[in-house]
C-alpha positions in Angstrom: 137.5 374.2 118.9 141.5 374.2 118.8 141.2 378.2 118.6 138.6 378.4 121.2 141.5 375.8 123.5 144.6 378.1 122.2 142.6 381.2 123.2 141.7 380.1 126.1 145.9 380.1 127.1 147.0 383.0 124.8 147.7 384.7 127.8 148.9 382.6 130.6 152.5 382.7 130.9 152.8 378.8 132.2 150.1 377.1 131.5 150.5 377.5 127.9 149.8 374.8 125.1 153.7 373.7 124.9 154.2 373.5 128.5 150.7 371.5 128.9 152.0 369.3 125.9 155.2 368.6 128.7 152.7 368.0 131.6 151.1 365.3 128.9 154.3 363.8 128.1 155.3 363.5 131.8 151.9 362.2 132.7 152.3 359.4 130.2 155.4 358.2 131.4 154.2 358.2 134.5 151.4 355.9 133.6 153.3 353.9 131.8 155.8 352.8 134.8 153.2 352.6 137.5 151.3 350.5 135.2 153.6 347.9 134.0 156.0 347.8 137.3 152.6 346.9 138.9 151.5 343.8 136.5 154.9 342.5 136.1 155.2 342.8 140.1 152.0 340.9 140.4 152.9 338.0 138.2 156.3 337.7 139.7 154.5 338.1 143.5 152.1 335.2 143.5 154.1 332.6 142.9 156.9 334.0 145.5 153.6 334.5 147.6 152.7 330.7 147.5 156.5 329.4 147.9 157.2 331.7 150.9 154.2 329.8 152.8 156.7 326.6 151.8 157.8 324.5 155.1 161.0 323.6 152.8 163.6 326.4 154.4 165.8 326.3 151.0 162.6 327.6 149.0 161.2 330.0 151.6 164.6 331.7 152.9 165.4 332.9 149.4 162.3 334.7 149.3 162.3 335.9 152.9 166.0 337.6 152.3 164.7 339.1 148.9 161.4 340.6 150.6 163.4 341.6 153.8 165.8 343.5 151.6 163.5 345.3 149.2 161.4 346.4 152.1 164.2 347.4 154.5 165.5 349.5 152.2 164.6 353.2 150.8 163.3 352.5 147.0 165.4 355.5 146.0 168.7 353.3 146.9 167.4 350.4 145.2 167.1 352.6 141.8 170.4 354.3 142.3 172.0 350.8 142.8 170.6 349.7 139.9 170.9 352.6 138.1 174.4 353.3 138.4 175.5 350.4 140.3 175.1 348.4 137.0 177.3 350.1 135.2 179.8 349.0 137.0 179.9 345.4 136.5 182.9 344.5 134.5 181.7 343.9 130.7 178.6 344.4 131.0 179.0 347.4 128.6 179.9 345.0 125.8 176.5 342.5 126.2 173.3 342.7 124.8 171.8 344.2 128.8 173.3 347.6 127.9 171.3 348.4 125.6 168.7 348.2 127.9 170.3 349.4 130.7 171.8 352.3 129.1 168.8 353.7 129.1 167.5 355.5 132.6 163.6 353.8 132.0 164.4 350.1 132.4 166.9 350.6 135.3 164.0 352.7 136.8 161.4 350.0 135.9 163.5 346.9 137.4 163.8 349.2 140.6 160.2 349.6 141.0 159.2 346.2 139.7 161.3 344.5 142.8 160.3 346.7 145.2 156.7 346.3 144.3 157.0 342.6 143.8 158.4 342.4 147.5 155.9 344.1 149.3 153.2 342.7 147.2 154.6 338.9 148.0 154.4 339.7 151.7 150.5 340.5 151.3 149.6 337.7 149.3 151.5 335.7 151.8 149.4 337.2 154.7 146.3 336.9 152.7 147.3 333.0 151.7 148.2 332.1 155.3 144.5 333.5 156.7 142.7 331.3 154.8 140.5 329.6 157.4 141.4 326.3 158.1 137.6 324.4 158.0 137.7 325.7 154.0 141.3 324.0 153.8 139.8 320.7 155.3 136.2 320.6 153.3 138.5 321.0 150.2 140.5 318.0 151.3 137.2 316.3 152.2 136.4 316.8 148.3 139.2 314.7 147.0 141.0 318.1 146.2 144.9 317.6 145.8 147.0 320.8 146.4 147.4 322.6 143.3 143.5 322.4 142.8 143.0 323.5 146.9 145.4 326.6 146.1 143.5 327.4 142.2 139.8 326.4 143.8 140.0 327.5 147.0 143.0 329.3 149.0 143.8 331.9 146.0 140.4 333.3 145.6 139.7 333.8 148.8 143.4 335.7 149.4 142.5 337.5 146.1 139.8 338.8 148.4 141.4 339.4 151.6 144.3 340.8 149.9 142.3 343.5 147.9 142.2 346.9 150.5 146.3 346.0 151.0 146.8 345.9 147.4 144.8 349.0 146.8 147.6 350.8 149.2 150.4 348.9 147.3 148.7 350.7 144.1 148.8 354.0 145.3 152.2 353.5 146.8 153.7 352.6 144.0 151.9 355.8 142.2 153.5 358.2 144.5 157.0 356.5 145.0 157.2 357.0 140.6 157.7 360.4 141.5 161.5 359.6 142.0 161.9 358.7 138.9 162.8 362.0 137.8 166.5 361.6 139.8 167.7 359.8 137.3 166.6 361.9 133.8 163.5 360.8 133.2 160.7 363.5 132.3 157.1 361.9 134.2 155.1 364.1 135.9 157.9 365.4 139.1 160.5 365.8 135.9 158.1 368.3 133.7 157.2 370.4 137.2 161.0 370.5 137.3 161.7 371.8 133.9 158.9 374.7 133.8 159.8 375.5 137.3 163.5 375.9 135.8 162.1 377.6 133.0 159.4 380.0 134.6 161.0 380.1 138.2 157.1 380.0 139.2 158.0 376.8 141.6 154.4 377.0 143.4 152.4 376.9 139.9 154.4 374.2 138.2 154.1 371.9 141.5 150.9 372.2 142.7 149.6 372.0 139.5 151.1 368.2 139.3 150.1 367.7 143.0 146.4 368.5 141.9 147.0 365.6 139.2 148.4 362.9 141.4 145.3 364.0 143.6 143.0 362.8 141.0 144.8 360.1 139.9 144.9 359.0 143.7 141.1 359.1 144.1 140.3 357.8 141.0 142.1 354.4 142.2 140.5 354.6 145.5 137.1 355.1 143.2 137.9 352.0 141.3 139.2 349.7 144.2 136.5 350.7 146.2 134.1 349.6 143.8 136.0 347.0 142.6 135.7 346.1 146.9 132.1 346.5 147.2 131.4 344.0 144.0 133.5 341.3 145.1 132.2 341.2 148.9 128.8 341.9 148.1 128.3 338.2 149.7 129.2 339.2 153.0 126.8 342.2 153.0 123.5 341.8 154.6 120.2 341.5 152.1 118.6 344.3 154.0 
C-alpha cells in the first residue's frame, strides 16, 4: 500500500511525500494551538464571564479594560507585543519564564489564549445577562441561593444561548492561527511558505492549504451544527 501511495506522487513535483510530510507537520501545529488556546480561553472566560455581570465596579472594570483592550486591538499586535515585547523586560532572561518564552509557541499561545478568552468573556456575558428573569425568580422561589441559581439555572441556559456565538469564536480563532507563522513557527500558513520558497509555485502550495482550512472550517460548522440541533431539540416542534 506504501508503494501504491509513493507511486501515486513519483511524479508530482510539489505534492511529493516529503513536502506532504511538511503539510502534516504544519497541520498538527495548527491543531494543537487552536485547540488548547480555545480550552484554556474557555476556562479562563467563564468565570471573567460571571464577575463582569458583578454590580461591584472594582471587580467588573478590571475585566471590562482587559476585554476592551484585547478586542480593540489587532491580534497580530497582541502576539508581537508579547512576542518580542517580553524580551524586553529587564531580567526576565535570567528567570525560569524564558525558557518558556524563548520559545516562539508559548508567546504565540498566550497571544491567542487572551484574545480568545476576551471575546469569549463578552459572549458568555451576553448570554448570562439574557437569562429571562421569571427563570431567575422561580429559582429564588425554590430556596435556591446564588451559586446554585448560576450552576442550576443561569449557566445552562447561557451555555445554550451562547452556542452559535461560540461556534464563530471557534472558527475565528482557526483562521486568526494563520499568523502564527510571523513569528517562526511552521503550522499550516508556515509550510505553504516554505514550499512556495522552495518550488516558487505560490498558487499550488496556497490553495492547497486553503482547501484544508476549508474542510476544517466545515467540519466545525458540521459538528456545532449538530452539536446545536441536539441541545435545542426542546424548542423544536413534535411535528
Amino acid at each position: 500500500m506504501m508503494e501504491a501511495f509513493l507511486s501515486l506522487f513519483a511524479d508530482n513535483s510539489i505534492f511529493n511525500p516529503p513536502t506532504l510530510m511538511h503539510y502534516w507537520s504544519g497541520f498538527v501545529t495548527t491543531v494543537q494551538l487552536v485547540f488548547l488556546s480555545l480550552l484554556i480561553g474557555f476556562v479562563i472566560s467563564l468565570p471573567l464571564a460571571i464577575l463582569r455581570t458583578s454590580k461591584n465596579k472594582w471587580i467588573n472594570l478590571p475585566i471590562w479594560a482587559f476585554v476592551y483592550f484585547f478586542r480593540g486591538t489587532p491580534l497580530l499586535v497582541q502576539l508581537y507585543l508579547i512576542y518580542y515585547g517580553t524580551a524586553q523586560i529587564t531580567g526576565i532572561q535570567q528567570t525560569f519564564l524564558w525558557d518558556i518564552l524563548s520559545e516562539a509557541f508559548y508567546p504565540c499561545l498566550i497571544a491567542f489564549v487572551l484574545n480568545t478568552a476576551a471575546y469569549t468573556t463578552e459572549i458568555f456575558r451576553g448570554a448570562i445577562e439574557a437569562t429571562p428573569r421569571g427563570e431567575i425568580e422561580a429559582a429564588k422561589a425554590y430556596g435556591m441561593g446564588v451559586a446554585k441559581r448560576m450552576r442550576r439555572i443561569i449557566l445552562p441556559g447561557a451555555m445554550r444561548r451562547a452556542l452559535p456565538a461560540y461556534a464563530n469564536e471557534v472558527i475565528f480563532m482557526l483562521h486568526a492561527s494563520s499568523i502564527a507563522s510571523v513569528v517562526t513557527i511552521v503550522d499550516l500558513t508556515g509550510a505553504a511558505r516554505d514550499i512556495y520558497a522552495r518550488y516558487y509555485a505560490p498558487f499550488e502550495a496556497f490553495l492547497f492549504v486553503a482547501a484544508i482550512y476549508l474542510c476544517m472550517t466545515f467540519t466545525l460548522i458540521y459538528i456545532f451544527r449538530k452539536a446545536e440541533d441536539k441541545i435545542m431539540a426542546h424548542t423544536k416542534p413534535l411535528s
